[in-house]
C-alpha positions as CSV (number, residue, x, y, z in Angstrom):
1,X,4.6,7.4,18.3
2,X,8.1,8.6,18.2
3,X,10.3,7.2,15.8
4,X,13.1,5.7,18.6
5,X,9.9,3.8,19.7
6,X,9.2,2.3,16.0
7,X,12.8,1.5,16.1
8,X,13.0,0.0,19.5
9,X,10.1,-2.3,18.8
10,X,11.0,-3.1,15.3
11,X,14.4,-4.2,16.5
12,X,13.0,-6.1,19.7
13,X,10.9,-8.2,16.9
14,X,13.9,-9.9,15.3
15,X,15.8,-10.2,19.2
16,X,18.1,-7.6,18.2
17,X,18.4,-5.7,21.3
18,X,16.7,-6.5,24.5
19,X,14.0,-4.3,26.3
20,X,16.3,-3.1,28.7
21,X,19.1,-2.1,26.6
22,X,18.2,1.6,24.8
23,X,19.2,1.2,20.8
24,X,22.6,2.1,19.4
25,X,23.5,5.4,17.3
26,X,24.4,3.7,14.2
27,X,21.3,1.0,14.6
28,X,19.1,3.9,14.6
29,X,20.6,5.7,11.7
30,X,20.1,2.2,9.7
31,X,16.6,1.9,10.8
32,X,16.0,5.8,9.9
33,X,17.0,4.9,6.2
34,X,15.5,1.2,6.2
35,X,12.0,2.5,7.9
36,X,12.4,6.2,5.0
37,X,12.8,3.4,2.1
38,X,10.4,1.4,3.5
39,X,7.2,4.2,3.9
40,X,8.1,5.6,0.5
41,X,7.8,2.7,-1.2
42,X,3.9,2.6,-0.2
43,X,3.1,6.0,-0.2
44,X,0.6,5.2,-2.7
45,X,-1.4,4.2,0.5
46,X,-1.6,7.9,1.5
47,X,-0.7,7.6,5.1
48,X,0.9,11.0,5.7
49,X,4.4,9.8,6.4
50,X,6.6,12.4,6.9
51,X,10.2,11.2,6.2
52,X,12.1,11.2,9.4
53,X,15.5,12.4,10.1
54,X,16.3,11.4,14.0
55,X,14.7,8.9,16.6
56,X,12.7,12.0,18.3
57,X,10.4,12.6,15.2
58,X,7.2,12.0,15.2
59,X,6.0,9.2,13.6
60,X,3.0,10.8,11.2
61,X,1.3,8.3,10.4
62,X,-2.6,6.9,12.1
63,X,-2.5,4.3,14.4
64,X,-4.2,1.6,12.7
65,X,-0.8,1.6,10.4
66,X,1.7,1.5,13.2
67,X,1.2,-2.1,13.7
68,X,2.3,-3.0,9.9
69,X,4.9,-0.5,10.5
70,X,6.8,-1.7,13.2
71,X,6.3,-5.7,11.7
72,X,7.3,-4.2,8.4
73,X,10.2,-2.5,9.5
74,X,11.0,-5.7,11.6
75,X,11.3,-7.6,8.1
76,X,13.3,-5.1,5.9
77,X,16.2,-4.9,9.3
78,X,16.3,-8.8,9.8
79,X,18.6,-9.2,6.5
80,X,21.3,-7.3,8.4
81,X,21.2,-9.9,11.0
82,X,21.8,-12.8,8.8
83,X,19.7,-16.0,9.7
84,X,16.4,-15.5,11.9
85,X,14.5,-18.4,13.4
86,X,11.5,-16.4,13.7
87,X,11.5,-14.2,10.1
88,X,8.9,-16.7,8.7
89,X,6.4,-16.0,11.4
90,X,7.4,-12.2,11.2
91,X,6.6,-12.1,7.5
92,X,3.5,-13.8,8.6
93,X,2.6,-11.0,11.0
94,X,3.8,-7.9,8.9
95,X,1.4,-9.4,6.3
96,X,-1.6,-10.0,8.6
97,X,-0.9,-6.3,9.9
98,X,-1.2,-5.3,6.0
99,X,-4.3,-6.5,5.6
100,X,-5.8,-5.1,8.7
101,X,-4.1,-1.6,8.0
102,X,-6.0,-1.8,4.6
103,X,-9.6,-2.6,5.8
104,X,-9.2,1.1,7.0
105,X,-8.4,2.6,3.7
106,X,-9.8,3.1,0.6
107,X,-8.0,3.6,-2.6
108,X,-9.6,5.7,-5.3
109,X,-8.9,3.6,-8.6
110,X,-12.0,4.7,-10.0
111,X,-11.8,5.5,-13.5
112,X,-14.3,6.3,-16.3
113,X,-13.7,3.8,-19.6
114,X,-13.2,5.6,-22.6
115,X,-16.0,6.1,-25.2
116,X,-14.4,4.1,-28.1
117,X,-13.6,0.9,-25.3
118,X,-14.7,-2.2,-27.9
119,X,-16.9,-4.5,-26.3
120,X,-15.3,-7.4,-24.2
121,X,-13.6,-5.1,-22.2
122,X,-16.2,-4.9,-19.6
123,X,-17.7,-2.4,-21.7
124,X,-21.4,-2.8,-21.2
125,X,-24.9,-0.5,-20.6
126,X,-27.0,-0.9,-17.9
127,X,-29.4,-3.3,-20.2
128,X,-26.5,-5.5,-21.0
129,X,-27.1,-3.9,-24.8
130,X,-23.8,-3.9,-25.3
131,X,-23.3,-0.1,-26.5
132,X,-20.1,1.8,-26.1
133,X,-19.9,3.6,-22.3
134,X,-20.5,7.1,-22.3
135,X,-22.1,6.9,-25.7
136,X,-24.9,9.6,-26.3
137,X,-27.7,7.2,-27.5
138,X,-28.4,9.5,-30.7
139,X,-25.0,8.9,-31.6
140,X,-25.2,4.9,-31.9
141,X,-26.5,2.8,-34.7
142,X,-27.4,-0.7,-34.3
143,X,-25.4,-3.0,-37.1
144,X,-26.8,-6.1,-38.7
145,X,-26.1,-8.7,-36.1
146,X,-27.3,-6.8,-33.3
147,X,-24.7,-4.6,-31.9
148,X,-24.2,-0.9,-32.3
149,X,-21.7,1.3,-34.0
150,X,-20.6,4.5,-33.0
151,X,-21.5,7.3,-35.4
152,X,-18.6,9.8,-36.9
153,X,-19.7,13.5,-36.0
């Protein structure tokens, strides 16, 4: 997708131009900036966005995120417009495109607790013993009302 087509569609979403008519220079250079803001603010996501700098770029990202993208985009440009009749069901829309865009991705938030993690911190053993995670078993003791204690080298 090229980025004058994001930019056509996004603005065809809030009735700001019509199908027929192509998009203005300064509209495109205000949905350049809105639609860079926009993709680094969730490039946590890792979809490869490549900042654009004029409506021929390509738009790098895969195509199960162009829907959100266009919606999105739709959203952040509507506030120049003023009121919108139809910015409620938009915002409905961009978010339904969210969630669909993020059945295809998968964050890795994985992240190993910390030996000395007390217990009530979801800190747990297999057995439900209650002994610190990551603990070498040699290196526990069990106290006097039946948890453990991590030995001092």
């Amino acid at each position: 997708m090229l980025a004058e087509d994001w930019i056509k569609d996004a603005y065809l979403e809030i009735g700001a131009v019509s199908a027929e008519v192509p998009v203005g220079s300064a509209m495109t250079q205000t949905a350049i900036r809105y639609a860079n803001r926009l993709m680094s603010s969730v490039d946590y996501l890792g979809l490869g966005y490549a900042e654009i700098d004029s409506a021929s770029d390509e738009i790098t990202i895969p195509p199960y995120a162009e829907e959100w993208a266009v919606k999105a985009l739709a959203v952040r440009l509507s506030n120049q417009f003023g009121s919108f009749e139809g910015l409620i069901d938009l915002k409905t829309d961009a978010q339904a495109a969210y969630n669909n865009m993020m059945k295809h991705i998968t964050l890795d938030i994985s992240m190993g607790m910390p030996a000395g993690l007390p217990l009530g911190s979801g800190n747990q053993d297999v057995c439900g013993l209650g002994v610190f995670y990551g603990a070498d078993p040699d290196s526990v003791e069990l106290t006097e009302d039946g948890g453990y204690t991590l030995l001092e080298e």
